[in-house]
Residue, then its C-alpha position, 0 to 999 in steps of 0.5 A: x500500500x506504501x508503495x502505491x502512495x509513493x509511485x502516485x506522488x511520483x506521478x503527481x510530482x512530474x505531472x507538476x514538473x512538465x506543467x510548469x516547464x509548459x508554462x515557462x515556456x509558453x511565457x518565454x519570449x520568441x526570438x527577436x527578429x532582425x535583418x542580416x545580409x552579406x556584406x557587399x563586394x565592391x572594388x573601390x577607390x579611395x579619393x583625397x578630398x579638398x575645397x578650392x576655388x575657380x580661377x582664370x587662366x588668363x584675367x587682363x585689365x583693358x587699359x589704353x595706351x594713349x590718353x584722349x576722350x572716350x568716344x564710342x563702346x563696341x561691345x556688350x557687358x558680359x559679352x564672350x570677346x575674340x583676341x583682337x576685337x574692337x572695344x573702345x575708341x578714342x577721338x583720333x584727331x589728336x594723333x591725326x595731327x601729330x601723325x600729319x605734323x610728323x610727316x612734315x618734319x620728315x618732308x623737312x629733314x628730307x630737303x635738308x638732307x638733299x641740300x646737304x649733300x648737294x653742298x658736298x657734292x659741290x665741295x667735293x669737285x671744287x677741292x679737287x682744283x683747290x678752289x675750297x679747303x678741306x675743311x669745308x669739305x669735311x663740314x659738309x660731309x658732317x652736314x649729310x651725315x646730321x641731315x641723315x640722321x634727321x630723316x631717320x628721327x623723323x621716320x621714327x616719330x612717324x611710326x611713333x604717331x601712327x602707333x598712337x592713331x592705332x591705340x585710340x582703337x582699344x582691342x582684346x588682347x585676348x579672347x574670353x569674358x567681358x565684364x562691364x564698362x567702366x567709362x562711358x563715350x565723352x569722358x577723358x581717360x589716361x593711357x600709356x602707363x600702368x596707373x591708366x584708367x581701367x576700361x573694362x576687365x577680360x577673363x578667359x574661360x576655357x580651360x579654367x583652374x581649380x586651385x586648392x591647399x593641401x597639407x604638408x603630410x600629403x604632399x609627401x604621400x605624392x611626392x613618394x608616389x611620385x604623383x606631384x603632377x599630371x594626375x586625374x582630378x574630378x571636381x564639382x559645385x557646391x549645389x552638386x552631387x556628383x564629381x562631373x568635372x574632371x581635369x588634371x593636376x597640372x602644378x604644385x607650389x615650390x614651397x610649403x607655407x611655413x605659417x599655415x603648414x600647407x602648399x597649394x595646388x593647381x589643377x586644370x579643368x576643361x570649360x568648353x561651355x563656360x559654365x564655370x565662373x572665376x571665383x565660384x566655390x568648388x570640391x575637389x577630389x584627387x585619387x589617393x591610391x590604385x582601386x582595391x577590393x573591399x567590403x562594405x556594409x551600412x554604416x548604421x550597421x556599425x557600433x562603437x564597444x569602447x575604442x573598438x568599432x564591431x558589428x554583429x554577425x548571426x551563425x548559420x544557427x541563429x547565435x549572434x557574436x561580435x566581430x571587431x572591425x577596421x573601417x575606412x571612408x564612406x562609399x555611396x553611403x556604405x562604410x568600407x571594412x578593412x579588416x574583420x570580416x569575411x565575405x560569406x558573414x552575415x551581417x545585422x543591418x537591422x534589428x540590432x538594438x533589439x540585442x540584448x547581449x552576444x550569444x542569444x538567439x534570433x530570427x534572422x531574415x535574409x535582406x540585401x545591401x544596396x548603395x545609397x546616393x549621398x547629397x552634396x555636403x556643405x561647403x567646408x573651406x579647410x586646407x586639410x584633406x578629408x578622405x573619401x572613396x567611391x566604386x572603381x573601374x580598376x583605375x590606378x593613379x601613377x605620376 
């Protein structure tokens, strides 16, 4: 009879048992559920980056080069200009009338010279039956050779004239875009020196330069690349999100800025349509080593443990353990990994703050990672260079 009683407590107990494992269990929480995905393949290229500004190839001030009165404008303000176009004239009768009151003088010292040498003429068979001495014979030689002379500076103050005829006739001394006028018809202006009054300003516009400050730290980096010139630059606005504008780094300064730690560079950059503008703010970016094969994930994907960055990768059993990483430059809105990881890991893009700790279970959902177009960042002027990267089609950068 006792042993009844004891084999149906035994009974009674594991019945107890299993309903409250039942009852843990059922009150148990599910997994959580979140997203992983493999981290993407790309070959990438990473890119110096660095803000600068336009600047023309070539900026004139239109001077004249002779004083007079303004009398007529040949142009329109803002106006593309050909190398040798008519701008300005002045009243050309002054240099008329100099010119004219030149060939007189020339007409003058042309009869003085033939009477001169008529004289010597003349000396010359008379010394021969002593008639005259030599030495008015010589006086008149001296004479043609003054009255030679005389039609000589008399030719050159022609030419003289004729320039300053010329030069009331104000031209492009080179091709590209006009500014407005500064002085208008009736008005007297100077010329002929560098304090001459300034007519009008003229800047080429195609090509353009891009001229920016880099650090002394990557003028090394190139210098030891051998990369100091001729290499590919791409460029675009402030308003603008993709690098479109590509030229090439034509010119690096001779000396580093001892005050400031930084030396300028200067890249040439094809304008065929003149929308680039001397002045305008730009951002520059220049390759900074050959493409290599990375990966990448999201950067949200990404947490700081202390100074460590490390991202959370689920097991084929759905445990999730930490890895550490070493990143690099953003890439479309996708963070490059160094080091870290493998190409086959599954990586939580999302869910990850439903995380509690490292070892536990989830749900793992399979998702995709994608690139993300970033939007243009706002300007930072700064000498220092930033670091970027982007996709590449294998390029390599070499000096």
């Amino acid at each position: 009879m006792r042993t009844v009683k004891i084999a149906v407590a035994s009974v009674l107990v594991a019945v107890a048992m299993q309903s409250c494992t039942q009852r843990s269990e059922a009150q148990a929480p599910p997994a959580p559920a979140v997203t992983v995905a493999q981290p993407l393949a790309r070959q990438v290229q990473d890119w110096d980056e660095f803000s600068g500004r336009f600047e023309a190839t070539q900026t004139v001030e239109v001077r004249a080069r002779v004083g007079g009165y303004v009398s007529g404008v040949h142009f329109r303000d803002g106006d593309y200009v050909r190398r040798g176009q008519l701008l300005f004239t002045l009243d050309p009768r002054p240099a008329q009338a100099a010119l004219a009151s030149a060939r007189a003088s020339l007409a003058q010292a042309q009869a003085q010279l033939s009477l001169a040498q008529a004289n010597l003429t003349r000396s010359e068979g008379l010394l021969a039956s002593q008639a005259v001495s030599r030495a008015e014979v010589d006086a008149n030689r001296a004479a043609v050779g003054q009255a030679e002379a005389a039609v000589a500076a008399a030719n050159a103050a022609i030419r003289a004239r004729q320039l300053d005829l010329e030069f009331t006739r104000v031209t492009a001394p080179i091709a590209g875009r006009i500014s407005d006028r500064r002085v208008d018809p009736g008005n007297l202006v100077g010329g002929g020196s560098s304090a001459a009054d300034v007519l009008t300003t003229i800047v080429s516009s195609a090509p353009i330069y891009f001229v920016f400050e880099g650090s002394e730290a990557l003028l090394l980096k190139y210098q030891r690349q051998s990369r100091q010139g001729d290499a590919p630059i791409e460029v675009r606005l402030q308003d603008e999100s993709d690098y479109s504008r590509t030229g090439r780094l034509t010119f690096t300064d001779n000396a580093v800025d001892p005050a400031s730690g930084v030396i300028r560079f200067r890249a040439l950059i094809a304008n065929a349509d003149g929308f680039l503008k001397p002045g305008m703010f730009g951002q520059a970016r220049l390759a900074g080593a050959a493409g290599y094969q990375a990966l990448l994930v999201p950067d949200a994907a990404i947490a700081t443990d202390q100074a460590r960055r490390v991202v959370q990768v689920v097991a084929a059993d759905g445990t999730v353990s930490t890895r550490a990483v070493q990143t690099g430059p953003l890439v479309e809105g996708l963070r490059v990994i160094r080091s870290g990881l493998q190409p086959d890991d599954r990586v939580i893009i999302s869910g990850g703050q439903r995380i509690q700790q490292p070892g536990m279970k989830v749900q793992a959902k399979v998702g995709q990672i994608r690139p993300v177009a970033t939007p243009a960042s706002a300007p930072v002027a700064t000498p220092a260079p930033a670091s970027s990267a982007s996709f590449s089609n294998s390029l390599a950068v070499g000096g």
